[in-house]
N, C-alpha and C positions, 0 to 999 in steps of 0.2 A: 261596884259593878252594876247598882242596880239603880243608880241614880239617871235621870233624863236630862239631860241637855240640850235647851230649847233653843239655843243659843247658835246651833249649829244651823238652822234657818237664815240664820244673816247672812248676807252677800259680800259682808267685810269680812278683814282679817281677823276680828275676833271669832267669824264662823266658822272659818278655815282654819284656826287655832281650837276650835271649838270640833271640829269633825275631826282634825287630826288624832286629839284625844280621844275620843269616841274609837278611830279606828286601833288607835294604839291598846285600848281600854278592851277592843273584840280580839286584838290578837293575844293578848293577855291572859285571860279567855280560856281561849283555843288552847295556847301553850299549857294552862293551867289543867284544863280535863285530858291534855293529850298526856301530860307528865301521875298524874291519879289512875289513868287507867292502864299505864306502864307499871306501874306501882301495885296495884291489881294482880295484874297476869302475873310478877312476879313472884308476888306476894301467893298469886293462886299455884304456878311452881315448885317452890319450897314446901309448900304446904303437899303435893302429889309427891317428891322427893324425898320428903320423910316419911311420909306414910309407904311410901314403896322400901326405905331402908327400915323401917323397922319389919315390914313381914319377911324381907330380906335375912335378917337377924333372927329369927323366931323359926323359919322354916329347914328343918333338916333332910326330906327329901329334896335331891336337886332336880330333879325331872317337876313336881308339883310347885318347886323356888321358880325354874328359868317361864314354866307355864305361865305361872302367876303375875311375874313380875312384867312378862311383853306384855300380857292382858291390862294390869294398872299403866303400865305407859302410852296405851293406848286409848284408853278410858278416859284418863287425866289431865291427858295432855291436847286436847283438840283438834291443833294442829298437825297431829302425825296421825296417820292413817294404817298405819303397818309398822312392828315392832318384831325384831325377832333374834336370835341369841344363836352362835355358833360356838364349835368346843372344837379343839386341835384335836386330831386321831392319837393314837396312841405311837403311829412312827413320825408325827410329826411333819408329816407330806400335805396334811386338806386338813381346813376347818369347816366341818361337817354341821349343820342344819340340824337341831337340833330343839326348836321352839320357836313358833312362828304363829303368828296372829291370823285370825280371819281365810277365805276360801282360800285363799291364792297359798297360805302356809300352810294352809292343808294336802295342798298339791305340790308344793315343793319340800314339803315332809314327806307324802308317799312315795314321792322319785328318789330320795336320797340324796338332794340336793346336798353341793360339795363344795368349795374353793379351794385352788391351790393354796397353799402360803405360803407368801410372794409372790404370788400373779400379779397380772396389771387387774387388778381391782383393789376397791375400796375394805373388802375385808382381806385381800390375799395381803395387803400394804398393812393393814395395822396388826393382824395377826404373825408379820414378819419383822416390822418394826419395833412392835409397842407404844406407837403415839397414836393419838387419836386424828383422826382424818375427818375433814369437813367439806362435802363437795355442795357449794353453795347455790348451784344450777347444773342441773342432773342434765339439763341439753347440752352445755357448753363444757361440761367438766373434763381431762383425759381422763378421772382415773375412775369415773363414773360407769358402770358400765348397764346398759337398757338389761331389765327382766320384764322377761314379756308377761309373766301373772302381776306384774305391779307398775305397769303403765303409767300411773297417775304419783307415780314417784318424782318428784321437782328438785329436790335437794335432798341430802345424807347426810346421816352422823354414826359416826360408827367409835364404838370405846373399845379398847383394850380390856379384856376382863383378865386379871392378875392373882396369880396366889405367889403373895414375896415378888420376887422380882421374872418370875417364869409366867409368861404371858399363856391362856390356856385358853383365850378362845376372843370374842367379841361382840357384843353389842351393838345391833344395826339397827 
């Protein structure tokens, strides 16, 4: 990579043979740091996912667990801006708002912010299903739906959170 070729100055085909390499030599390159700083993030990832599973594991109140755990996915993760965790009611109608990051979860905790289960959204779907749901563009999604405290929402991921096979709430 780090050799010069001077060769590429010619007007013949050996320069033109000679630049080819060179450019083949920069996309190589390219590919080569874009594949290392993939390797990074994911690397940097696993490393936020275990550290969140193990306090996960260690924490036995569940209100200071679901606190903690949106706050590290939020911290860790860069790229998400708002993390927050819902729990099924007890008749099993809404899955109720129950840990939420930053102002906007502090205002949609005061309200009592709610989902059916089953609604046409993103948690009323997986807290009815139990499959994880991925709306990849929060403009274009159906099952995406706008909240106006979190405007700057682009895309979703919402998990199923499970004890055995009874689905109890979701991770958004």
């Amino acid at each position: 990579f780090d050799v010069d070729l001077p060769e590429t100055r010619r007007g013949d085909e050996i320069g033109q043979l000679a630049t080819s390499f060179v450019n083949m030599r920069d996309q190589m390159q390219t590919l080569l740091e874009s594949l290392e700083n993939r390797v990074a993030v994911r690397t940097r990832d696993i490393s936020a996912t275990q550290e969140i599973s193990r306090f996960a594991t260690t924490q036995r109140d569940l209100q200071t667990l679901m606190d903690r755990v949106v706050d590290l996915i939020v911290e860790r993760f860069p790229g998400i801006y708002h993390a927050q965790i819902f729990l099924i009611d007890d008749e099993g109608q809404n899955a109720v708002l129950r840990s939420s990051t930053g102002e906007a979860g502090r205002q949609l905790l005061s309200r009592g912010h709610r989902l059916g289960v089953g609604s046409l959204s993103v948690i009323g779907q997986v807290t009815q299903q139990g499959q994880l749901v991925i709306a990849r563009d929060a403009a274009e999604s159906q099952i995406h739906r706008r909240n106006e405290f979190l405007p700057n929402t682009r895309a979703e991921l919402v998990i199923p959170l499970r004890v055995g096979e009874t689905v109890i709430g979701a991770l958004d």
